[in-house]
C-alpha positions in Angstrom: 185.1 -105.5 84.8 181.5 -105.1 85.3 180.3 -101.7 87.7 178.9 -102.5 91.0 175.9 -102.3 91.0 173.9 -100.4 94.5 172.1 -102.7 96.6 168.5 -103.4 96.1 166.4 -100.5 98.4 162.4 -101.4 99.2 159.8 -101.6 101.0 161.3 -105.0 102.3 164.6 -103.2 103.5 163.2 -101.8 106.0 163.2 -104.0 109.1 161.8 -103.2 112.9 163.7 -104.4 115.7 161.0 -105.4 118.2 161.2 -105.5 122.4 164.7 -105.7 123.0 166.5 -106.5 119.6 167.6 -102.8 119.8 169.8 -103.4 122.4 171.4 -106.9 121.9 172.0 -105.4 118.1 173.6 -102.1 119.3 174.5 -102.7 123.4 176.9 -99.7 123.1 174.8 -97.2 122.9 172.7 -98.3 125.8 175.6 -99.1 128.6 179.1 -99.6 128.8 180.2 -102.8 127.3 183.9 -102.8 128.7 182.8 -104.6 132.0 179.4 -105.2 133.4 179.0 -103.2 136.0 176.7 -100.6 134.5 174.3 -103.0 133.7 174.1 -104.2 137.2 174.3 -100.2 138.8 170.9 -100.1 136.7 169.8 -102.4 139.1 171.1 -100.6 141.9 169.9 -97.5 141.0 166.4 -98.5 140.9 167.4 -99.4 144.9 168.6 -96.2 145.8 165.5 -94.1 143.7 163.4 -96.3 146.4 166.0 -95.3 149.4 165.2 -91.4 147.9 161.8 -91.2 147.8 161.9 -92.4 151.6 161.0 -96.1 151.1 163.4 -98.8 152.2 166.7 -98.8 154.8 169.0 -101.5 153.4 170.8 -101.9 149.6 172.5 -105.5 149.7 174.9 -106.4 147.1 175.8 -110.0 146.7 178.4 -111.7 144.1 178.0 -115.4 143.9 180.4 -118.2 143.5 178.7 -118.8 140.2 179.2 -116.1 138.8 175.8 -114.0 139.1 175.3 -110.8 140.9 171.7 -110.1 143.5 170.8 -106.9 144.2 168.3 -106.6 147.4 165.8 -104.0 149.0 163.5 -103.4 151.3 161.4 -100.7 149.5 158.4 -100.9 148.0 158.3 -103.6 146.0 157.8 -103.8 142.1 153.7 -104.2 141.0 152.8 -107.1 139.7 149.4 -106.8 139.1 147.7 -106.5 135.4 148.5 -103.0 133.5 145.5 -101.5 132.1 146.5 -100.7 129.0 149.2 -103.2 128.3 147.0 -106.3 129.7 150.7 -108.1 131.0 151.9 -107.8 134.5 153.6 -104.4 135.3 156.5 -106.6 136.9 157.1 -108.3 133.3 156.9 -104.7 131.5 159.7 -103.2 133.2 162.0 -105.6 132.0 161.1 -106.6 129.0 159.8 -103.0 127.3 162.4 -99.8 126.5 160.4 -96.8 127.5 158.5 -98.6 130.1 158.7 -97.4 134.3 157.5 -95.9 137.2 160.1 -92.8 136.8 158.5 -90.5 133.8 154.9 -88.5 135.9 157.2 -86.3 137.8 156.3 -84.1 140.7 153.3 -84.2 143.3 151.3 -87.7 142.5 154.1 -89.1 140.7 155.7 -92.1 142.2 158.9 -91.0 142.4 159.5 -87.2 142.2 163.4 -87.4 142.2 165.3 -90.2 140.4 167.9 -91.0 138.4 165.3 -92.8 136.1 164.6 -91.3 132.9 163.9 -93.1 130.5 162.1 -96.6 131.3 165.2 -98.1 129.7 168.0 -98.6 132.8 166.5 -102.1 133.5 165.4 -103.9 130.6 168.7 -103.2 129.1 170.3 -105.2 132.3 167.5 -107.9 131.2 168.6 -107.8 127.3 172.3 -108.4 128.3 171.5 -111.1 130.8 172.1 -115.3 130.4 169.5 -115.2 133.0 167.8 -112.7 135.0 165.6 -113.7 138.6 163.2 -110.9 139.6 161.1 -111.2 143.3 158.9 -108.3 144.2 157.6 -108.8 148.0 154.4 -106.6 148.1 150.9 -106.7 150.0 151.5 -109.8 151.4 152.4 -111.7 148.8 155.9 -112.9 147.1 155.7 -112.4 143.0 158.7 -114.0 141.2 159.5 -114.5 137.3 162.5 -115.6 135.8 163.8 -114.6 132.2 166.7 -115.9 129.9 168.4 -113.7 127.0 165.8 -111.3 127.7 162.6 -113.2 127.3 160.3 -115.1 130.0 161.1 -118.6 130.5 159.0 -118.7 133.9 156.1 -117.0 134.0 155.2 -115.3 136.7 154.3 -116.8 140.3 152.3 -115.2 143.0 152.3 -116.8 146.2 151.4 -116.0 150.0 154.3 -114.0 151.9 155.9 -117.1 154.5 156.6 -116.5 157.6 160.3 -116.3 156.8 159.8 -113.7 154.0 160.5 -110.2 154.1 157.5 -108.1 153.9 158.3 -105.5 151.3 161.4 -105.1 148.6 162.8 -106.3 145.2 165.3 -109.1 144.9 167.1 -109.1 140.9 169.7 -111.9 140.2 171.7 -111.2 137.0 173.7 -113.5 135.5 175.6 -111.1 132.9 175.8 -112.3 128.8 179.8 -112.7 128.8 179.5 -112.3 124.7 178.6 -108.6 125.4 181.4 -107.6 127.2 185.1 -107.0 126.8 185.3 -109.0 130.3 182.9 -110.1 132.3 185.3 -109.3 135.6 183.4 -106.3 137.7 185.7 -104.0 138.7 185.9 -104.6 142.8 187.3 -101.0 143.5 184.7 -99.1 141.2 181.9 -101.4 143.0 183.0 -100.6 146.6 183.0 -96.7 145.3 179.9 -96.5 143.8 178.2 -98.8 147.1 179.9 -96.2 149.3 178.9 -93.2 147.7 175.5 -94.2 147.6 175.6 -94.8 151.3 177.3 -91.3 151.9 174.5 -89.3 150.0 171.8 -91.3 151.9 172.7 -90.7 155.7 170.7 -93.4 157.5 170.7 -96.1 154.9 172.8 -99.6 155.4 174.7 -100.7 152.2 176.5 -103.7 152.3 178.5 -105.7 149.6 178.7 -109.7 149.8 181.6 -111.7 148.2 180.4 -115.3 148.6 183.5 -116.7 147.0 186.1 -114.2 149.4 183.6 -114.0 152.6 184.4 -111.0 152.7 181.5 -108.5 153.9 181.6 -105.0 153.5 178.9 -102.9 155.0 178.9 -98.3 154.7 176.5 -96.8 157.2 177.0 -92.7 157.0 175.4 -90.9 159.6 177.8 -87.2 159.2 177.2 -87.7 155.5 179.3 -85.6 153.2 181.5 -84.1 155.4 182.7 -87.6 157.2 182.8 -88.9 153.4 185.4 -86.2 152.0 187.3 -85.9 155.2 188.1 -89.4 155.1 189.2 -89.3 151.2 190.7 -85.9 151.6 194.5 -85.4 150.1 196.2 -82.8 151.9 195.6 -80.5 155.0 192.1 -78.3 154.5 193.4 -74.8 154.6 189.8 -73.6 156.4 187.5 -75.4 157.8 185.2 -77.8 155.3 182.2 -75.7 154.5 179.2 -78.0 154.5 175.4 -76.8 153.4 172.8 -77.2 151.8 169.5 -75.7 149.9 166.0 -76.8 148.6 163.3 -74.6 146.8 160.1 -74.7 148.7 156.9 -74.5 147.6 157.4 -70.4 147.1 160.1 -70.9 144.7 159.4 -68.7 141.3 162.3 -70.5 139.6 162.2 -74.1 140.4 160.3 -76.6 141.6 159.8 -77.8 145.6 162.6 -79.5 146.6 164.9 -78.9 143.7 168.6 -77.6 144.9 172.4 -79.5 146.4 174.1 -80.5 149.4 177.4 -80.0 148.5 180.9 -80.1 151.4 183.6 -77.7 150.2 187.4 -78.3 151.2 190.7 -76.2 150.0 194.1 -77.8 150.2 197.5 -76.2 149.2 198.5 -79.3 147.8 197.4 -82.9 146.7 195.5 -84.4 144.4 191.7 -82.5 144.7 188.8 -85.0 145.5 186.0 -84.4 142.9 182.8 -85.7 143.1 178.7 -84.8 141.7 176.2 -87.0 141.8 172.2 -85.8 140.7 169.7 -87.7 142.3 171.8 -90.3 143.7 173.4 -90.7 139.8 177.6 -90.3 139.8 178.3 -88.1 136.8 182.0 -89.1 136.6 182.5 -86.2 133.9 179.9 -83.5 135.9 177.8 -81.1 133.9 176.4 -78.2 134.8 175.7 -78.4 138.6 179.3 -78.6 138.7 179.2 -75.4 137.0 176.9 -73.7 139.2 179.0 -74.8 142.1 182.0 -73.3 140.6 179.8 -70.3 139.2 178.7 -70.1 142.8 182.2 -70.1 144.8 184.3 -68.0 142.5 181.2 -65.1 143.0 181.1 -65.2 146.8 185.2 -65.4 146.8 185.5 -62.5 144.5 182.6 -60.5 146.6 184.6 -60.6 149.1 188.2 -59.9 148.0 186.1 -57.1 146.6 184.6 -55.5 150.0 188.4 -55.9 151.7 190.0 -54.8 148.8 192.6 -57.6 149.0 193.3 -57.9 145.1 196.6 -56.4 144.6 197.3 -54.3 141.1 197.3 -55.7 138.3 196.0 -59.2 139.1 192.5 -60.6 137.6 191.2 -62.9 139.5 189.0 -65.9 137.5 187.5 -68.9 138.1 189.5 -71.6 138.0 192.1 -69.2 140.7 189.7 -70.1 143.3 188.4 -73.6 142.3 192.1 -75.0 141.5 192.6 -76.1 145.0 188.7 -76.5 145.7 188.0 -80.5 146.5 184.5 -81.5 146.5 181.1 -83.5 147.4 178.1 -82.6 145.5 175.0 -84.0 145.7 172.1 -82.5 143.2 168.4 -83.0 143.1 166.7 -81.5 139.7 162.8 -82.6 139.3 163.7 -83.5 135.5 167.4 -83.7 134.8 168.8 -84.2 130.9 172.2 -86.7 131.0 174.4 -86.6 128.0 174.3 -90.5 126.3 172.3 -93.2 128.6 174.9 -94.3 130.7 174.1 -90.8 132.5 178.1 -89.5 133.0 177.4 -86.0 132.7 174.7 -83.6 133.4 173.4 -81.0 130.2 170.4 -79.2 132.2 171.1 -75.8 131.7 169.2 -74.5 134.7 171.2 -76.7 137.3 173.9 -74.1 136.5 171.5 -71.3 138.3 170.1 -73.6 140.6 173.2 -74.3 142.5 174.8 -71.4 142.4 171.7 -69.8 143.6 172.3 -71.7 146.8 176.1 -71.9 146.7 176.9 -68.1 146.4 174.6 -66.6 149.4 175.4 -69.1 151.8 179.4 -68.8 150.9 179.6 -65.0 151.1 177.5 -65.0 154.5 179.7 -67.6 156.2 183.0 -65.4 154.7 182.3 -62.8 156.2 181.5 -64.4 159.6 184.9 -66.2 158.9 186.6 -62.9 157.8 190.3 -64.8 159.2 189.2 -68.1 157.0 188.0 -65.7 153.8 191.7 -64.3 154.0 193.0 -68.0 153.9 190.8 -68.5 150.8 191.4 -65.0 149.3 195.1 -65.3 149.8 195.3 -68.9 148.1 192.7 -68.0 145.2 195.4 -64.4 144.9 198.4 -67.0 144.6 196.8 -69.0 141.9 196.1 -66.1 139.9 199.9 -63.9 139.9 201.2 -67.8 139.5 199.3 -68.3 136.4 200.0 -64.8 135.2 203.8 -65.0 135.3 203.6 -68.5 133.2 202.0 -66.4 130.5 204.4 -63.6 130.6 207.0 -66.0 130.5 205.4 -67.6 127.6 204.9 -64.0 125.7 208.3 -63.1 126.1 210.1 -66.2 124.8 208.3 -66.0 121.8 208.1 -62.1 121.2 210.4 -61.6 119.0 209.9 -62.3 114.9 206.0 -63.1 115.8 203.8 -62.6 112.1 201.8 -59.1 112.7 198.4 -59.9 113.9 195.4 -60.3 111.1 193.6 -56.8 111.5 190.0 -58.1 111.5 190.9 -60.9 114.5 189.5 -59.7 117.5 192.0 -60.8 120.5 191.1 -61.8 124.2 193.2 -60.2 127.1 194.3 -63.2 128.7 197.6 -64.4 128.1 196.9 -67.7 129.8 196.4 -70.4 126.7 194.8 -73.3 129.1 192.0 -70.6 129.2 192.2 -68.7 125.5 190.1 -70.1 123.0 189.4 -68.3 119.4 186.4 -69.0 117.5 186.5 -69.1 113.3 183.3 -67.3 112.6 181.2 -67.5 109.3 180.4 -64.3 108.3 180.9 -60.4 109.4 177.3 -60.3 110.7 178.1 -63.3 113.1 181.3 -62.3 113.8 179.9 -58.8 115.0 177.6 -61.0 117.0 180.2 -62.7 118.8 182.5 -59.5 119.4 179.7 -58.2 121.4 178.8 -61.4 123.3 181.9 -63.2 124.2 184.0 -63.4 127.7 186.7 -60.2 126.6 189.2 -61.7 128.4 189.7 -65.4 127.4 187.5 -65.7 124.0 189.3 -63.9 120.5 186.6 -64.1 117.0 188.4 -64.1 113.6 185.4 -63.6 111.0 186.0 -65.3 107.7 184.5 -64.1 104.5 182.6 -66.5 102.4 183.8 -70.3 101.6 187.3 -71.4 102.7 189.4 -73.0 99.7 189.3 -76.9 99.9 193.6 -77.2 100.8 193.0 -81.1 100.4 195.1 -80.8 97.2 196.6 -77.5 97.6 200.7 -77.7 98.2 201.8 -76.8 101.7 204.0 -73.7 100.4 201.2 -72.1 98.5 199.0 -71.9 101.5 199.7 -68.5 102.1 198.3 -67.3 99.0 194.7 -67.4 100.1 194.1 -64.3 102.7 191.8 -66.6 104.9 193.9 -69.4 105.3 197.3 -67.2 106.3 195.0 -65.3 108.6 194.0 -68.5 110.9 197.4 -69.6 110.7 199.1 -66.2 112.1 196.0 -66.0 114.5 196.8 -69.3 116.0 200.3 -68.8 116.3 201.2 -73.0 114.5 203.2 -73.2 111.3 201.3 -75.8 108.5 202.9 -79.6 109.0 202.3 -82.7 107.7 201.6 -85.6 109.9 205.2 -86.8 110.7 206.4 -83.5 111.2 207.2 -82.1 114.7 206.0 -78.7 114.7 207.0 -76.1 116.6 204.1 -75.9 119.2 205.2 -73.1 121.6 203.9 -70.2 119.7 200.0 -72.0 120.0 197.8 -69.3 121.1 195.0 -70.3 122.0 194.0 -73.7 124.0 190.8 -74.3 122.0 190.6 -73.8 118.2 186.6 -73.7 117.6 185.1 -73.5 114.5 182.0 -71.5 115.0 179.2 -72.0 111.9 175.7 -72.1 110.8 173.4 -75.0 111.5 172.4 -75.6 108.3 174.0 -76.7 105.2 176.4 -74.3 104.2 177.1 -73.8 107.8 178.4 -77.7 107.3 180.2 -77.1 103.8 182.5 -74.4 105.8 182.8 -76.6 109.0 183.9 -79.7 106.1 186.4 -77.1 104.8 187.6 -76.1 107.8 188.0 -79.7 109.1 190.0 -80.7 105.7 192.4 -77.8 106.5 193.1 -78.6 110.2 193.3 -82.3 109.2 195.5 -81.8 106.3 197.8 -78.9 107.1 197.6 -79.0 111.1 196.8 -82.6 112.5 199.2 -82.1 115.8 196.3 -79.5 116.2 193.9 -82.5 116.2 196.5 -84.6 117.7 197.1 -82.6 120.9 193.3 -82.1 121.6 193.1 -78.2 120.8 190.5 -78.2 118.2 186.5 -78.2 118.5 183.7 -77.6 117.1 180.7 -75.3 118.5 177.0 -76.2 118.0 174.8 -73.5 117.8 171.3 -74.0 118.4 168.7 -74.6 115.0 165.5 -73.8 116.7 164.3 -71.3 119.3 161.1 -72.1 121.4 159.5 -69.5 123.5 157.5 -71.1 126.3 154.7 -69.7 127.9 154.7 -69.9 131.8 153.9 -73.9 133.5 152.9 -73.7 137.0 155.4 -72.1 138.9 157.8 -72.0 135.9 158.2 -68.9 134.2 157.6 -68.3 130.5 161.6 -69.6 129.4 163.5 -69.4 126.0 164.2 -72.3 124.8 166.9 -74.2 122.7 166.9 -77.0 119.8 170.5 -78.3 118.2 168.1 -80.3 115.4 164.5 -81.8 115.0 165.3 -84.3 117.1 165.4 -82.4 120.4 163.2 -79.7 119.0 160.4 -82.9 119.0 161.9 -83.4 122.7 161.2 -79.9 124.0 157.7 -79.9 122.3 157.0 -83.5 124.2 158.2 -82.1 127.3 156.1 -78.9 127.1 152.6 -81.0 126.6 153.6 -83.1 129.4 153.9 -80.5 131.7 150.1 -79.6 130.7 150.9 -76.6 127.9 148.8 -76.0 124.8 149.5 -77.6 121.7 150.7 -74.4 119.8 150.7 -72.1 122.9 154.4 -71.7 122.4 156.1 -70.4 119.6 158.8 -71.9 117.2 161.6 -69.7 114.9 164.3 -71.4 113.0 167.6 -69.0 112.8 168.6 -68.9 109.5 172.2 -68.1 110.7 174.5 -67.1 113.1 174.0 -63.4 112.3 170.3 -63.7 113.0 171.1 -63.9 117.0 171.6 -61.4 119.1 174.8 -61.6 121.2 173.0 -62.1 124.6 171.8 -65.3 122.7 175.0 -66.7 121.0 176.9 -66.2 124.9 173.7 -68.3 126.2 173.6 -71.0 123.6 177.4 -71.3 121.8 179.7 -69.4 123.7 179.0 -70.0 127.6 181.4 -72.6 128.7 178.7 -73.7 131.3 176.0 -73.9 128.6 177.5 -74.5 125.3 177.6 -77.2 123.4 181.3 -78.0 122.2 182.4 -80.9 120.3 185.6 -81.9 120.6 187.4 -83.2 117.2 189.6 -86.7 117.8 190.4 -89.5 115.2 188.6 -91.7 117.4 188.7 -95.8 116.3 190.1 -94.8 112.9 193.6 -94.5 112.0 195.2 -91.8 110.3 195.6 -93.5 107.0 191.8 -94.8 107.0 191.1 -91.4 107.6 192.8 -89.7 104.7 191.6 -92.5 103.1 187.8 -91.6 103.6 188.4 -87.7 103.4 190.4 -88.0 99.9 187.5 -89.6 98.8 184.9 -86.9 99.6 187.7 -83.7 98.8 189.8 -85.0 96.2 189.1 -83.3 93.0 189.5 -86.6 91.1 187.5 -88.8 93.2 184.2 -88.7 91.7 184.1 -92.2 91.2 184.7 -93.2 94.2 182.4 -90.1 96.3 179.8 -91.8 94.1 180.0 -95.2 95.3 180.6 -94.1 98.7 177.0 -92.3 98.6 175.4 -95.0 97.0 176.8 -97.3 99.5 176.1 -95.1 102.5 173.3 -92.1 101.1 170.4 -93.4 103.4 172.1 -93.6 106.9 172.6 -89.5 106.2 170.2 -87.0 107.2 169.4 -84.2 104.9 168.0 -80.6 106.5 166.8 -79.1 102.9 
């Protein structure tokens, strides 16, 4: 049988998708494809940044019999003269170029200084999934209109004088959605009303109304209370205090942030019910919140605990955290960050790590001021944050003594956490004693336990389940984790787990991969209900440390690259806000043991700012994925690891 033979690889490979191939190729990574509804909130977002900056009083939503959805406004318009550089109408540009919009020149003299806009890409994507797409821009008098199909211009554009019927400023976009995109090309009417509504609730003042031409039905929100109305009316359960509404911007004096960063957030506890959670930044829902989330909760828990503290109210014995106080906490909050980073394009959580500070800066003063003007409604609180916390202490005593007896003795060199509570316990698998010394000193005491492992861990792909104990390293994370080796069909005995995240805590460079490749094969081999159940992750410490010099009313900041990629994002970001080229300064860490532990807490081990990736089979199967990893483990796979390379080398990057 003759060998396959690789591919041919040249200069004629390599092909460039131009103006919106990228997306029609690879929608996924651009929106959600289940339904269209984010392509069509791309158009309403670009609404509502108008509504923000204080241009424009009515959002209408309209779906039509045939099919198509129209999104109107009455801000300021779209421009659709000539761009200087670009020598096509701006109008056309915005959706028909990725990286091209009004959103990037932040600040004073930018045209919008809070958005959810990013990246230029929101509405061109809603163009490059589109049968059709019919865009008006009402402006200066006149009435600009261009039509587009599949993404490109099948009418050019049209300028004519405004009629006396016309209105005089706003954007009208008709979208007729690409059913072949989509998994169905049904919007989903609840998850429409929601998003309409909340948009309404965060911008007091502004009419949003939805249109069902085939239904008649009308709907129309118009919030003038705002948050407060908004969660009372969604509310499950009886507030135990009064909502606590407020709210906090940075002026012009601010040494931390910029004019007008900060939240308006409305606060409610409940004994029981389902808590109502909900974050927006600029106007953007982040259905799985981010760090203003955790600046809120950063924020509460401080001002709660401040004053249990000053009344003495914390009986003996009982340690109060977090999640005591925001258990029962239900929630509205509204951010506004000059320059926010989302996590993927569809925007669903929030990664800017100084939204943490920035809220809580605002949360935790105002909180501990109204307590204690409230001292009978910060006894409510204390007492229902005090019951949370001897609740969830007894469920891990109970847990502790049912499986006390015949537990393995400890490994000597793991370095335990003093919580018993395993929703909360996590243990990180450090490379190295350095690292591991690192992490001793920087970690949370009571809910994070390091187990340092010396040098390579043996490949177990091959290596029978009841010789496992043989190697020191292996029976040491075993014991440590408190879960017996199994195979996939076995049911394991799960109650004596630990810890409630597994993490394995490496280098970012390439032996820092060969452990973390180890380490997977292990988990994957000997514990998948590990895998199965959710518990294990991996950590990401940062590659790249850049120290930036002060920017305006910024102050000189530390900052942090996972690869190149971002490392080229920081450096972009820097110059645009006006730095030097080369006034900063770049270091690589050649390991974990390089950083000091104030900086492994700030980059890998701060829940709030930590990067933590959780392991899942994902689309695959279990028997494509022992497939795939027998190939790349097995000791007598060479054949096949070498076709696999040959077949797949170039999509991998190499950090040499």
């Amino acid at each position: 049988m003759a060998s396959k033979l690789p591919t041919e690889y040249s200069e004629g490979s390599i092909r460039v998708l131009k103006g919106l191939e990228p997306v029609k190729q690879r929608p996924g990574m651009y929106t959600r494809t289940d339904n269209p509804l984010h392509v069509i909130q791309e158009v309403l977002d670009n609404s509502a940044d108008e509504a923000l900056a204080g241009h424009g009083k009515k959002i209408k939503v309209t779906l039509h019999a045939d099919g198509s959805i129209s999104v109107d406004d009455d801000g300021r318009g779209i421009p659709f003269g000539m761009h200087p550089e670009e020598k096509a109408p701006v109008i056309e540009l915005v959706f028909t170029r990725l990286h091209a919009g009004g959103k990037f020149d932040k600040g004073k003299g930018g045209a919008y200084s809070f958005s959810g806009g990013l990246h230029g890409v929101g509405v061109s994507v809603t163009n490059a999934l589109a049968k059709r797409l019919e865009a008006t821009s009402y402006r200066e008098g006149m009435v600009a209109r261009l039509v587009f199909e599949a993404g490109d211009v099948t009418e050019p554009l049209q300028v004519r004088k405004a009629a006396e019927g016309d209105r005089k400023t706003g954007t009208s976009v008709r979208v007729w959605p690409d059913g072949k995109y989509f998994e169905t090309s049904a919007l989903p009417m609840a998850e429409l009303a929601h998003l309409l509504r909340s948009k309404a609730v965060l911008m007091p003042g502004v009419t949003v109304t939805l249109t069902n031409e085939k239904t008649k039905d009308v709907q129309t929100w118009l919030y003038k209370g705002g948050l407060r109305d908004y969660l009372m009316q969604t509310l499950n359960g009886e507030p135990v205090i009064p909502l606590f509404e407020r709210e906090g911007f940075a002026d012009a004096a601010s040494d931390n942030f910029a004019e007008g960063e900060g939240a308006q957030w409305c606060v409610a506890f409940t004994e029981d019910g389902q808590p109502v959670r909900e974050s927006y930044v600029n106007l953007i829902p982040t259905s799985a919140g981010g760090t203003h989330e955790s600046g809120l909760r950063d924020g509460l828990f401080t001002a709660v605990k401040s004053f249990i503290e000053l009344h003495s109210l914390l009986p003996k014995g009982v340690k109060l955290l977090p999640e005591d106080v925001f258990a029962r906490a239900s929630y509205v909050l509204s951010a506004k960050v000059l320059d926010p980073q989302f996590q993927g394009q569809i925007k669903e959580r929030l990664n800017s790590r100084d939204a943490v500070r920035l809220v809580s800066s605002f949360v935790r003063p105002a909180l501990e001021l109204w307590l204690n003007q409230h001292v009978e409604y910060g006894r409510k609180l204390a007492e229902l944050a005090i019951k949370a916390a001897q609740t969830r202490q007894k469920a891990g005593q109970k847990v502790e003594k049912r499986k006390g007896s015949g537990v393995a003795v400890l490994p000597g060199k793991l370095t335990d956490c003093e919580s018993k509570d395993l929703a909360h316990n996590e243990v990180f698998l450090v490379e190295g004693d350095s690292a591991g010394g690192s992490a001793k000193m920087g970690r949370d005491k009571e809910s994070q336990a390091i187990l340092p492992l010396r040098g390579k861990v043996l490949n177990t792909w091959e290596v029978e389940r009841d010789r496992l104990f043989a190697n020191n390293e292996i029976h040491d994370i075993a014991v440590a984790i408190g879960v017996d080796p199994h195979g996939v069909n076995d049911t394991p005995d799960m109650s004596g787990l630990r810890y409630g995240k597994v993490c394995i805590l490496s280098d970012a460079d390439v032996d820092g991969s060969h452990i973390q490749v180890l380490l997977l094969t292990l988990f994957f081999k000997h514990f998948p209900k590990l895998i199965e159940t959710g518990h294990l992750y991996v950590a990401r410490p940062p590659l790249f440390r850049v120290d930036a010099p002060a920017r305006g009313k910024k102050p000189a900041a530390k900052m942090y690259a996972l690869d190149a990629g971002e490392l080229t994002a920081i450096l972009d970001k820097l110059r645009k806000d006006g730095v030097r080229e080369g006034a900063w300064s770049i270091s690589r860490f050649k390991g974990l043991g390089e950083m000091s532990a104030e900086q492994l807490w700030e980059t890998t081990l701060n829940p709030d700012t930590r990067r933590l990736l959780p392991i899942q089979l994902g689309a695959f199967d279990f028997l494509q994925t022992e497939s795939l990893v027998s190939k790349l483990m097995g000791k007598g796979e060479a054949a096949a690891r070498r076709e696999l390379m040959e077949l797949h080398g170039d999509a991998v990057e190499i950090d040499i």
